[in-house]
Backbone bond lengths (Angstrom), bond angles and torsions (degrees), N, CA, C in turn:
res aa  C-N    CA-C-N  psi(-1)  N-CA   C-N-CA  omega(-1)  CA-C   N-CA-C  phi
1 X - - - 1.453 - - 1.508 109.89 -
2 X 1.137 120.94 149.07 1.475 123.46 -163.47 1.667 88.02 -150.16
3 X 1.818 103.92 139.12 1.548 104.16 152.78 1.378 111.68 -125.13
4 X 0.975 147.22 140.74 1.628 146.53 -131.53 1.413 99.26 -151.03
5 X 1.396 119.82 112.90 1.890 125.78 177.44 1.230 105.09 -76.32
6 X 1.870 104.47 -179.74 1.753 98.28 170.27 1.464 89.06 -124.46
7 X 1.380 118.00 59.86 1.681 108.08 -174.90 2.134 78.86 -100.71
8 X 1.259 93.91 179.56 1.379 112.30 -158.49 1.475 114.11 -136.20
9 X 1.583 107.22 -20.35 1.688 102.16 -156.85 1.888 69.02 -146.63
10 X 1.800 89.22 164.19 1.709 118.78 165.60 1.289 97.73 -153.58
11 X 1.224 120.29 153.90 1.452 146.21 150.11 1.140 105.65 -47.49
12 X 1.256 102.64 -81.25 1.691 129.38 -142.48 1.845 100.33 -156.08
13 X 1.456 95.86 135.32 1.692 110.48 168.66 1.408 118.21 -103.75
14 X 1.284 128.39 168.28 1.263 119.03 -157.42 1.437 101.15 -169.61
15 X 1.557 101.75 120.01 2.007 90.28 -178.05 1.515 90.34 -105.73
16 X 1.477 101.24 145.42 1.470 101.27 -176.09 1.501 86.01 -113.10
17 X 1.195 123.63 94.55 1.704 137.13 156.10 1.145 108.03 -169.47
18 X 1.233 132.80 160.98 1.627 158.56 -152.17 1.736 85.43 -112.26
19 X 1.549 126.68 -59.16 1.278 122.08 -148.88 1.092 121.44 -47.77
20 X 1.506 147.05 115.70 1.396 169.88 -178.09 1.605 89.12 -40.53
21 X 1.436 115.78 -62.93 1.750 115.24 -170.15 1.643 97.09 -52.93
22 X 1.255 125.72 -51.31 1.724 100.39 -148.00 2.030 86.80 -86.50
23 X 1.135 131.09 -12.01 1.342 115.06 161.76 1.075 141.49 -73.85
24 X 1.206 108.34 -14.91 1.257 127.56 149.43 1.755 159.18 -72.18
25 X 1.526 73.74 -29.83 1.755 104.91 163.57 1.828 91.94 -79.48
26 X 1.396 125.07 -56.47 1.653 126.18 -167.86 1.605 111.90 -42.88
27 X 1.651 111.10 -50.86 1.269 162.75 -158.70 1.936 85.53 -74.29
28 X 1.112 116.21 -74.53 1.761 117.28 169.41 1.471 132.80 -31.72
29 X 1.571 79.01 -59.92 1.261 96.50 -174.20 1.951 115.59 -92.51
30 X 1.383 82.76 38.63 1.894 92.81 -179.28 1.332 141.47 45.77
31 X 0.993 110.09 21.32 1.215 146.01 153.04 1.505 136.33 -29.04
32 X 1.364 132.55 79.75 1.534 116.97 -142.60 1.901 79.43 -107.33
33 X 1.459 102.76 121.65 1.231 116.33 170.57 1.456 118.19 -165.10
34 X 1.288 128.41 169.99 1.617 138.76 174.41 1.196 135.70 -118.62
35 X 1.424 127.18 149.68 1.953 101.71 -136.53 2.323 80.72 -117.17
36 X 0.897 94.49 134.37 1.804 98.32 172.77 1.775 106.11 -134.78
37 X 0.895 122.65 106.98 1.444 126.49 -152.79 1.716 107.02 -89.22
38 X 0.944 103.76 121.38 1.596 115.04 -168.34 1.780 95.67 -39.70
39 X 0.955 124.56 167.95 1.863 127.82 148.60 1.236 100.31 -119.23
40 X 1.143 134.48 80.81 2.035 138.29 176.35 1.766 96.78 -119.26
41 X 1.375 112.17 97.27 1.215 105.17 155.28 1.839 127.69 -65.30
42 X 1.513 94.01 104.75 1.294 103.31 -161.79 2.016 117.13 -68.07
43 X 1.401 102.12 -20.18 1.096 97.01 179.00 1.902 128.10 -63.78
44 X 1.804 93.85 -42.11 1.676 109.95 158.59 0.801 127.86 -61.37
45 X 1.997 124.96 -17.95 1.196 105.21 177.35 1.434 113.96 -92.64
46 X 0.978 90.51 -21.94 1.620 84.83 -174.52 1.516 101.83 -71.41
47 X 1.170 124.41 -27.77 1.645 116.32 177.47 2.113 105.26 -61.94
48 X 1.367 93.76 -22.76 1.617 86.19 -166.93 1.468 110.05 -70.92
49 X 1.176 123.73 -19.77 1.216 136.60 176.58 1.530 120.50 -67.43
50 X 1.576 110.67 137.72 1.814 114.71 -152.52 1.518 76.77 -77.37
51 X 1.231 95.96 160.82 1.993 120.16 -174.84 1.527 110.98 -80.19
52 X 1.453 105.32 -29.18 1.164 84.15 160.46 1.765 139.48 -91.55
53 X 1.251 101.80 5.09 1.541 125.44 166.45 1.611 114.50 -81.76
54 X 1.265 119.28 -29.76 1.495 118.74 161.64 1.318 133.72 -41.45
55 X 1.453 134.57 14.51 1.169 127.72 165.83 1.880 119.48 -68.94
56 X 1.019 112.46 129.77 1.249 121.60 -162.43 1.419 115.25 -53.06
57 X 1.204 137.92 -46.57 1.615 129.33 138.63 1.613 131.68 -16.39
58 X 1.262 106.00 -48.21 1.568 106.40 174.25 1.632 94.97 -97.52
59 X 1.438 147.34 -54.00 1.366 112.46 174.43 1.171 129.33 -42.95
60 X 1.578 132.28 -39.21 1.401 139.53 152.71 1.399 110.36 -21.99
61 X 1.097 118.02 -77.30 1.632 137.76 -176.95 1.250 99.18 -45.07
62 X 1.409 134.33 -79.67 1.584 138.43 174.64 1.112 116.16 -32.45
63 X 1.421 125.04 -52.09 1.337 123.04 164.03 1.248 129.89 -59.81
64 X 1.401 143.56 -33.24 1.187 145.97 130.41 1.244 126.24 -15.70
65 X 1.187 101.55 -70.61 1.972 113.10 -174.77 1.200 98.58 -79.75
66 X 1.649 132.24 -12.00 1.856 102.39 177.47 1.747 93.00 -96.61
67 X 0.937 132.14 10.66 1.556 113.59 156.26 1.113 110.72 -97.20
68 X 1.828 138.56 -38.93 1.037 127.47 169.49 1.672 112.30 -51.01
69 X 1.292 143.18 -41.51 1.384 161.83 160.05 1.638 104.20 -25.61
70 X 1.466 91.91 -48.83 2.285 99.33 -162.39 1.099 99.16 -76.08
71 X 1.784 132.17 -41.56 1.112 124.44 174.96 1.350 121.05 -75.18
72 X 1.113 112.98 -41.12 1.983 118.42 -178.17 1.393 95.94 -59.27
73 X 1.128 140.00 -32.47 1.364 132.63 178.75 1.832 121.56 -51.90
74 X 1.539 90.98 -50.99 1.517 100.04 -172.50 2.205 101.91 -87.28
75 X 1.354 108.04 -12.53 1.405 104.00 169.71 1.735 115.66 -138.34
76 X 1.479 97.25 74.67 1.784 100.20 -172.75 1.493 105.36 -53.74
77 X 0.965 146.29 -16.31 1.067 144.20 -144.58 1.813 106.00 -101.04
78 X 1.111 109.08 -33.13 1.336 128.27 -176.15 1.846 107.15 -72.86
79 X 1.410 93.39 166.49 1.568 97.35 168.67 1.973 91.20 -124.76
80 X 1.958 98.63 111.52 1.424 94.21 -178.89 1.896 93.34 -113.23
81 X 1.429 77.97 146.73 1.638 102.20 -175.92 1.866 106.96 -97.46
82 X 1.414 115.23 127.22 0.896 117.94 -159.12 1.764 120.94 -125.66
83 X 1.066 138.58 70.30 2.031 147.09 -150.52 1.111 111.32 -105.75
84 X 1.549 107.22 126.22 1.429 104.13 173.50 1.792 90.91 -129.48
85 X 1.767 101.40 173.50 1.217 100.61 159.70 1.718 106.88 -165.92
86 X 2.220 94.90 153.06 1.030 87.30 -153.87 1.613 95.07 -117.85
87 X 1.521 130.24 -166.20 1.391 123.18 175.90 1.038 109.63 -160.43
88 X 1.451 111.84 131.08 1.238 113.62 -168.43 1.638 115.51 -120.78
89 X 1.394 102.24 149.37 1.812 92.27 -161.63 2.231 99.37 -146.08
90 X 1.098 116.53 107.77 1.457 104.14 167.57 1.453 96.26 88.18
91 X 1.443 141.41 3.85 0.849 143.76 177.77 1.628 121.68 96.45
92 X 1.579 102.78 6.26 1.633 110.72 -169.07 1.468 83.55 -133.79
93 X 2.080 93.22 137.79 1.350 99.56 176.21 2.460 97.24 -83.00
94 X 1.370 63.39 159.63 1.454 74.76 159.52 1.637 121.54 -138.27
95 X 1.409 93.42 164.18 1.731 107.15 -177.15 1.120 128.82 -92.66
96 X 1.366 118.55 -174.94 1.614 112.53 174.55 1.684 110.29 -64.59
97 X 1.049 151.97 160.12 1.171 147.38 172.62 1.821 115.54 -85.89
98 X 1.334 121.23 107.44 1.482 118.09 -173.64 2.142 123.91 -55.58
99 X 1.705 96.10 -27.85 1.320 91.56 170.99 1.875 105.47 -128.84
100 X 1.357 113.10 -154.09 1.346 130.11 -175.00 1.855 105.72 -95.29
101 X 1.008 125.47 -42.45 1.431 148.03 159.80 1.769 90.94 -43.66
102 X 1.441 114.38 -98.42 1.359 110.78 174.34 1.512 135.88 -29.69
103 X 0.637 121.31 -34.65 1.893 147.68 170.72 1.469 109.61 -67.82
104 X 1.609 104.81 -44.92 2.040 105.72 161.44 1.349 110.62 -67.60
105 X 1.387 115.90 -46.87 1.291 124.67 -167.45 1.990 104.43 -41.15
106 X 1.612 97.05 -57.58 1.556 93.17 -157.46 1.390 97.57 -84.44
107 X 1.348 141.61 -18.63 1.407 136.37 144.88 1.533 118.46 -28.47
108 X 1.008 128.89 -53.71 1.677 155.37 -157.47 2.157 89.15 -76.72
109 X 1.585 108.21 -56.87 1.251 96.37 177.67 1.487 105.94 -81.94
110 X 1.262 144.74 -33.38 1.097 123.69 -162.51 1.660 113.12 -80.61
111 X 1.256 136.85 -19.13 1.420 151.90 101.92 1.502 104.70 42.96
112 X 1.523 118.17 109.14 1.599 100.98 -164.08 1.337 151.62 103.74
113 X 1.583 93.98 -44.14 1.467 121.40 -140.92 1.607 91.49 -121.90
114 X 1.861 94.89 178.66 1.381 102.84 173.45 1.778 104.07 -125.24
115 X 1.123 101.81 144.94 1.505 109.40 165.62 1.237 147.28 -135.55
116 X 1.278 150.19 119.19 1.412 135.84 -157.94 1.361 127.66 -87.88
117 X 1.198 110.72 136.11 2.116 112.43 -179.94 1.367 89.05 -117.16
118 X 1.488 75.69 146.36 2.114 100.91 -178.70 1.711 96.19 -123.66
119 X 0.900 127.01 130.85 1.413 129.58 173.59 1.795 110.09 -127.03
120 X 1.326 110.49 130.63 1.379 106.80 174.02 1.749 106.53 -137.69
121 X 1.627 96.17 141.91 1.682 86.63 -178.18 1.563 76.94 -119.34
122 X 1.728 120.67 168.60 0.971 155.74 -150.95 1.718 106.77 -157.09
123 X 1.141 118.13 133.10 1.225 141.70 140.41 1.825 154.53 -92.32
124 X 1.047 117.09 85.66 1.353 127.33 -167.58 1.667 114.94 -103.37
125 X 2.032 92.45 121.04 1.364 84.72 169.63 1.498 109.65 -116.02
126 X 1.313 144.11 127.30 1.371 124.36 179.34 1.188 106.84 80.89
127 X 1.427 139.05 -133.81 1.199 142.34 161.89 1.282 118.18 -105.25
128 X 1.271 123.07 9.71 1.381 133.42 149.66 1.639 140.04 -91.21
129 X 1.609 98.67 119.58 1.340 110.63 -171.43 1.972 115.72 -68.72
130 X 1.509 116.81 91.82 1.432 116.36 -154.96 1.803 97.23 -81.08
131 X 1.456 117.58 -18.39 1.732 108.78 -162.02 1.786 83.57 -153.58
132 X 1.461 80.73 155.13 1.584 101.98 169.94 1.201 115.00 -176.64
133 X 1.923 123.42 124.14 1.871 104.18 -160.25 1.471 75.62 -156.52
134 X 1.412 140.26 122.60 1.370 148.63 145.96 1.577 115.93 -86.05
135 X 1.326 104.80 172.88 1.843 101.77 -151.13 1.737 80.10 -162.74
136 X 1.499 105.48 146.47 1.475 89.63 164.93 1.505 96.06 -139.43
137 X 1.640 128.39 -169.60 1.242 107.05 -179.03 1.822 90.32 -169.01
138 X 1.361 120.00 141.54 1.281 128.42 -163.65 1.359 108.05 -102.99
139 X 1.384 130.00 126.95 1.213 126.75 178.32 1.781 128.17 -147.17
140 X 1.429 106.57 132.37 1.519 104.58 -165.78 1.695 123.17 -127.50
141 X 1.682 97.40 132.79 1.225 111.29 -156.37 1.491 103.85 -79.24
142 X 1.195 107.51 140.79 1.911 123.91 147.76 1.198 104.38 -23.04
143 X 1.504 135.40 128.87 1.227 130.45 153.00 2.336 114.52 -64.34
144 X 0.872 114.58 64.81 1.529 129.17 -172.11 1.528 99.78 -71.65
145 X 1.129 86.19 144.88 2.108 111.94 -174.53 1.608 78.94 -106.73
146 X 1.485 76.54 160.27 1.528 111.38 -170.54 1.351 121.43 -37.13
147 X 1.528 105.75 -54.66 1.255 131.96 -175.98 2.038 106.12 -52.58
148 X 1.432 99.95 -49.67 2.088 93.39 171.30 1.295 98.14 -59.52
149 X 1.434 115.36 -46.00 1.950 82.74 -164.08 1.625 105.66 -87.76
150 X 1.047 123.41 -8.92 1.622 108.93 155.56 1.589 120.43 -46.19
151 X 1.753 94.92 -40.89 2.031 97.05 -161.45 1.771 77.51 -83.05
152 X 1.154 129.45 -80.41 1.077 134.13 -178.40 1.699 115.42 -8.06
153 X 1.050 134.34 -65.51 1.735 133.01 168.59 1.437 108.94 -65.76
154 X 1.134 122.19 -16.01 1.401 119.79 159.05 1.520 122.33 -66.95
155 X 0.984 121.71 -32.15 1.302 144.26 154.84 1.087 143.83 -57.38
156 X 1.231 101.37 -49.80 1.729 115.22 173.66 2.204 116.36 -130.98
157 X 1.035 88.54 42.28 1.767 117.71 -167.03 1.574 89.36 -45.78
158 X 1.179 146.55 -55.18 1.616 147.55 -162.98 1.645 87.66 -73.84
159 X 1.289 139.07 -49.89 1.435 130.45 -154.36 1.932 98.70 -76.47
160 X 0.974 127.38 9.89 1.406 122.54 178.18 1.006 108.38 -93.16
161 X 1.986 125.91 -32.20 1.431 106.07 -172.35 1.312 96.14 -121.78
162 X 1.892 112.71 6.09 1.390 101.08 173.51 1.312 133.84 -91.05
163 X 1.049 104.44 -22.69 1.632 129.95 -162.88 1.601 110.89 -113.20
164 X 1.251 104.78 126.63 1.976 109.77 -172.55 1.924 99.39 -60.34
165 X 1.078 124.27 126.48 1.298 125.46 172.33 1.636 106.59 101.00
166 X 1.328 119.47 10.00 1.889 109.98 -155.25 1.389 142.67 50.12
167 X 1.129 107.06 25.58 1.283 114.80 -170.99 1.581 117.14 -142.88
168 X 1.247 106.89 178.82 1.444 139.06 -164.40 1.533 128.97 -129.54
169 X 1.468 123.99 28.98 1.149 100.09 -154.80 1.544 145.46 -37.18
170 X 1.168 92.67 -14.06 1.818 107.97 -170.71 1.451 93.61 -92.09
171 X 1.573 122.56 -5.85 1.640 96.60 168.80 1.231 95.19 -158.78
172 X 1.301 161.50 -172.66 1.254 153.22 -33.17 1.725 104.94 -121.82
173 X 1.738 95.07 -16.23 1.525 105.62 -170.68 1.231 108.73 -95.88
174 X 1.661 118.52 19.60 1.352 113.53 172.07 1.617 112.75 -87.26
175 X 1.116 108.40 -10.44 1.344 122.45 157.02 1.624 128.31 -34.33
176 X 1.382 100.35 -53.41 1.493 123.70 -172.36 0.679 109.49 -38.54
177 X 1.911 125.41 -66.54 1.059 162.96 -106.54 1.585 119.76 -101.20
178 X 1.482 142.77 122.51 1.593 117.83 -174.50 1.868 70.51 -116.46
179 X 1.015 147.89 -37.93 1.529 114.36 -155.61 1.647 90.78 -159.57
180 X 1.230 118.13 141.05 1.666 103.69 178.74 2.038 95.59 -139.54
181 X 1.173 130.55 156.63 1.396 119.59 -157.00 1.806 81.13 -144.36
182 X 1.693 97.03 126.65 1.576 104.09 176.95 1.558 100.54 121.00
183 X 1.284 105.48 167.31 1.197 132.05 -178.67 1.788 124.87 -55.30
184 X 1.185 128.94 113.27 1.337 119.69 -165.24 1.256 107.74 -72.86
185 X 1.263 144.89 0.60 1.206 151.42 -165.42 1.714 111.80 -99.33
186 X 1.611 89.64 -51.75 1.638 99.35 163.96 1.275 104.88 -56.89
187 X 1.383 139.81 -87.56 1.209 143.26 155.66 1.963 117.18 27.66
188 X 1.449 83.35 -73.16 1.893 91.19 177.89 1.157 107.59 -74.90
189 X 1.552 136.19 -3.50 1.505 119.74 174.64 1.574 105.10 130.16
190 X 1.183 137.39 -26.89 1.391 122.99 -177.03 1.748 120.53 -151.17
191 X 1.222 125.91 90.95 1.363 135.97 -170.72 1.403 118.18 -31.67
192 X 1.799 126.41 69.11 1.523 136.85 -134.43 1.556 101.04 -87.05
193 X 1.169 123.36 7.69 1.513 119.32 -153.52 1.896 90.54 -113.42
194 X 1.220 97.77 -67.36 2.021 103.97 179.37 1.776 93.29 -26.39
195 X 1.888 106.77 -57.73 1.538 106.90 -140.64 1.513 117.26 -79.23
196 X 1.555 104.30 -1.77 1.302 105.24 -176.01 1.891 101.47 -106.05
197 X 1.285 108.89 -20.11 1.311 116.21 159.06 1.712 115.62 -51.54
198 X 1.044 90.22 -58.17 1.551 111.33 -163.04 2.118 93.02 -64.55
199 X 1.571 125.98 -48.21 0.986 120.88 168.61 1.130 121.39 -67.49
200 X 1.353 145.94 0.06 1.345 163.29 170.27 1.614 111.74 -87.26
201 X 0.790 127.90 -51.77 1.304 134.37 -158.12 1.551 92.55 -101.23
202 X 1.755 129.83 -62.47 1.273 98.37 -170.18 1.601 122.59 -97.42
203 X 1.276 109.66 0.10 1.735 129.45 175.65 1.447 108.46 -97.96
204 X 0.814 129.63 -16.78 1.949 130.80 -153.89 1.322 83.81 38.62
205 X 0.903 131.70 99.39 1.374 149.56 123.11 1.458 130.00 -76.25
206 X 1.469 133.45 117.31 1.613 105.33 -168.34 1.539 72.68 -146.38
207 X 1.424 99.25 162.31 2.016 127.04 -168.23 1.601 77.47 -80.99
């Protein structure tokens, strides 16, 4: 799903996330912008949300646009870009993992198995939401003995409590992986192809 403005001009762009992956994909793909990292404790918000609004598509979405929201607030002027992503496994989303212990844990079940990532980036200019396009993408792990995810968190030790699922695809957690179906872009965190379209066509935006 995509919502598409008829604004024409920006100042200034603005990714409101910390994550190394979607600055880097921005950063690639030539992109002249500045990164101001939302502060949305994501775990409360998503609790603030009525239960029956919890389907993982619209928490995706909500989560997206309330970081694009925290930053557009303090710089209306800007066009801030705003990505979250979520994963869903057994029918329960899950979260970032709070320790290193926890982070094996959901490795250990996802092990085998298949699981889904939903990624949505968002666009906010002012208090208006100009773009919005989610992507999801299915992916299935190696059944791995103990011993890979021992070497494995040795390896990629920050992606256990940083990254939704423990991992990295672009580095150590490509390991995991016997077959994954969808877009690699979704994958790392932000659906890069819609948003540079979408900055092209209604910003002239060009790398």
């Amino acid at each position: 799903m995509s919502l598409i403005s008829t604004h024409s001009a920006v100042s200034e762009i603005i990714l409101a996330s910390g994550s190394m992956a979607r600055k880097t994909m921005l950063e690639n793909a030539g992109l002249s912008f500045r990164v101001v990292p939302a502060d949305i404790d994501e775990r409360n918000f998503v609790e603030s949300l009525e239960p029956k609004q919890r389907g993982i598509e619209y928490i995706t979405k909500q989560l997206a646009q309330a970081k694009a929201q925290h930053v557009a607030a303090l710089y209306p002027d800007a066009l801030v870009i705003g990505s979250d992503q979520t994963l869903e496994f057994d029918r329960d989303i899950l979260s970032k993992s709070l320790t290193l212990e926890e982070g094996k844990k959901v490795l250990r079940g996802l092990a085998g198995k298949t699981h889904r990532l939903y990624s949505c980036v968002c666009a906010v200019q002012g208090k208006n939401t100009v773009f919005m396009h989610i992507d999801h993408a299915d992916l299935t792990m190696h059944n791995f003995d103990e011993d890979f995810l021992e070497a494995y968190a040795a390896k990629d030790t920050d992606a256990l409590t940083s990254c939704v699922g423990g991992y990295k695809i672009e580095g150590a957690g490509a390991w995991l992986f016997e077959c994954i179906n969808g877009d690699y872009y979704t994958i790392m965190g932000m659906p890069l192809l819609p948003l540079l379209t979408f900055l092209r066509t209604k910003y002239k935006v060009l790398p």
